[in-house]
N, C-alpha and C positions, 0 to 999 in steps of 0.2 A: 565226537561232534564234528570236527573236520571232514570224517569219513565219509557222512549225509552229507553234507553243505558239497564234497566232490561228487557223489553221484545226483545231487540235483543239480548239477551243473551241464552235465554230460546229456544232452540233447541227440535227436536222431535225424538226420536230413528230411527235408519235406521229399525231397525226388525220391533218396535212395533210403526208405527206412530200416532197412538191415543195418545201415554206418553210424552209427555213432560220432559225434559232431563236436564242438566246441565253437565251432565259427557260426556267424551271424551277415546277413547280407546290412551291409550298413545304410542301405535306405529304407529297406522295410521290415526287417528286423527279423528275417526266416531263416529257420538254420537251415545249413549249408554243408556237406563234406565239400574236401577240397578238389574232386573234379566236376562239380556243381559253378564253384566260384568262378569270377572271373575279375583279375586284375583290369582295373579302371583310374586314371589317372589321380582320382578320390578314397581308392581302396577297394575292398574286395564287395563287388554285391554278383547277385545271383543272375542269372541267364533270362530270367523274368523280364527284371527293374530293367536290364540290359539291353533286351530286346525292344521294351517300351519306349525306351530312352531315343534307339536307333528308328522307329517306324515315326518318330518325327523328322527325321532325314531323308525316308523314303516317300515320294510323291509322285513318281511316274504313274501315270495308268495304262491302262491297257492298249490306246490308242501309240500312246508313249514308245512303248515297246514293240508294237508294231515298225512305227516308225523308227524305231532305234535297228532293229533286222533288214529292214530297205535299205537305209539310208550306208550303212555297214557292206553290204552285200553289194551296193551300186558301187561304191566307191573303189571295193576291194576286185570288185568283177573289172572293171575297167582298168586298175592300177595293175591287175593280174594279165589281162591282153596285153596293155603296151609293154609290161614286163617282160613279156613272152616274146611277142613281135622284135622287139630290142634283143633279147639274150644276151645280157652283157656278162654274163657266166656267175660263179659260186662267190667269188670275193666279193663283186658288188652288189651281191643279193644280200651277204651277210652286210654290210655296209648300211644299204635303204632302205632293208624291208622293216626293220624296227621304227627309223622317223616315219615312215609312210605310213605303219598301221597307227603310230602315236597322233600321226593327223588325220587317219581315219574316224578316230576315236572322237577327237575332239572334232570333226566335225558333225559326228551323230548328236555329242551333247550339243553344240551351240545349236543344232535342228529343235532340240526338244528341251532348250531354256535350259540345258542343265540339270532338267528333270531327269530322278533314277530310281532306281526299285532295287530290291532285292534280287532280282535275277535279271537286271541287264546286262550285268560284264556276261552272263552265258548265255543270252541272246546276241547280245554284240557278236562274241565271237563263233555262234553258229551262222551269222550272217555273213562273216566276213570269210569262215573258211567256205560257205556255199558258194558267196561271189566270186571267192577266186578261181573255186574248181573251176563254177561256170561261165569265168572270163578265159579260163588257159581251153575250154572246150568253143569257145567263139573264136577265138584266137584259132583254132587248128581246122575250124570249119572254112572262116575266111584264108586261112591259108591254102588247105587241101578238100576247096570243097566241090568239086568235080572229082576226085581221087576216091573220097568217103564213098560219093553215091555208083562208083565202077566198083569199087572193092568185094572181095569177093567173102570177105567175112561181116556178120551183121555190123552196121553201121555202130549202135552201142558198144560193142567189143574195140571195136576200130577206135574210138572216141576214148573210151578207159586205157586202152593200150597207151595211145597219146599221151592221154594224159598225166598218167602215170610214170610214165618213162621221162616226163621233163623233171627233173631231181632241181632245177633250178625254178620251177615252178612251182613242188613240192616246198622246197625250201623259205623262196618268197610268203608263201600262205600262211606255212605256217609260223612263219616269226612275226609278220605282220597279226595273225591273230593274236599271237602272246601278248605283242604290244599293245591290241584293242583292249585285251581283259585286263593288264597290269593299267591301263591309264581306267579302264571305268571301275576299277578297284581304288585307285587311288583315289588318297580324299582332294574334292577341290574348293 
């Protein structure tokens, strides 16, 4: 009698019905194997209830995220020029490029109420690494820009070389964007 009473116990996940289960999502009561589950400060429910739970957090629209890649891009385009213009070398990039893109960040939320989606921190930080490229390629126009249009190699080539070979521009960007996507990751 035991032996029944354990095979009708032994359920099969709703996602993966090959596994064989014994766990249950504790809000809506669907079995689960355990890479279905997901630890929640309530216990283990399902990637479902999880989901649900989270898209009452998410409120940005489309407008939103528009403005979230501007607002990202402008900020980081211009903080990218004077960075450039200044050069104040490797240490103090490692230094401000993390507060700068943390205020980058938080300047896009306080643009857009705060409001966020699902895929802002990867909007955020394609805006913020487009802005920088194309503040370190304004930066090298207004520096070299009678040089650009004599050069005898296509102007695009001229412009990647630049900008590429600034390791402290490279640098800037990208730690500035880490710090965009780790602050629109974090909860606020």
């Amino acid at each position: 009698m035991t032996q029944e009473r354990i095979s009708e116990e032994i359920l099969h996940c709703t996602v993966h019905p090959d596994r064989e289960t014994t766990l249950r999502c504790n809000k809506c009561d669907r079995p689960m194997c355990p890479e279905c589950a997901v630890l929640t400060p309530v216990g283990y429910r399902c990637r479902e209830c999880v989901r649900g739970i989270q898209s009452g957090y998410y409120k940005a629209t489309q407008t939103d995220y528009a403005t979230i890649f501007a607002v990202c891009a402008g900020l980081t385009g211009v903080a990218a020029a004077i960075f450039s213009a200044i050069n104040l070398g490797l240490l103090f990039t490692l230094i401000l490029a993390l507060p700068i893109g943390g205020m980058i960040a938080e300047g896009a939320l306080r643009f857009t109420s705060r409001r966020r989606g699902r895929q802002s921190a990867n909007i955020a930080v394609g805006g913020a690494v487009a802005g920088g490229l194309m503040g370190g390629v304004v930066q090298i126009l207004l520096v070299y820009g009678g040089a650009v249009s004599r050069a005898r190699v296509p102007v695009i080539n001229f412009l990647l070389q630049s900008v590429t070979s600034d390791l402290s521009l490279l640098l800037f960007v990208g730690l500035a964007a880490a710090a965009v996507y780790g602050r629109f990751r974090m909860r606020s």
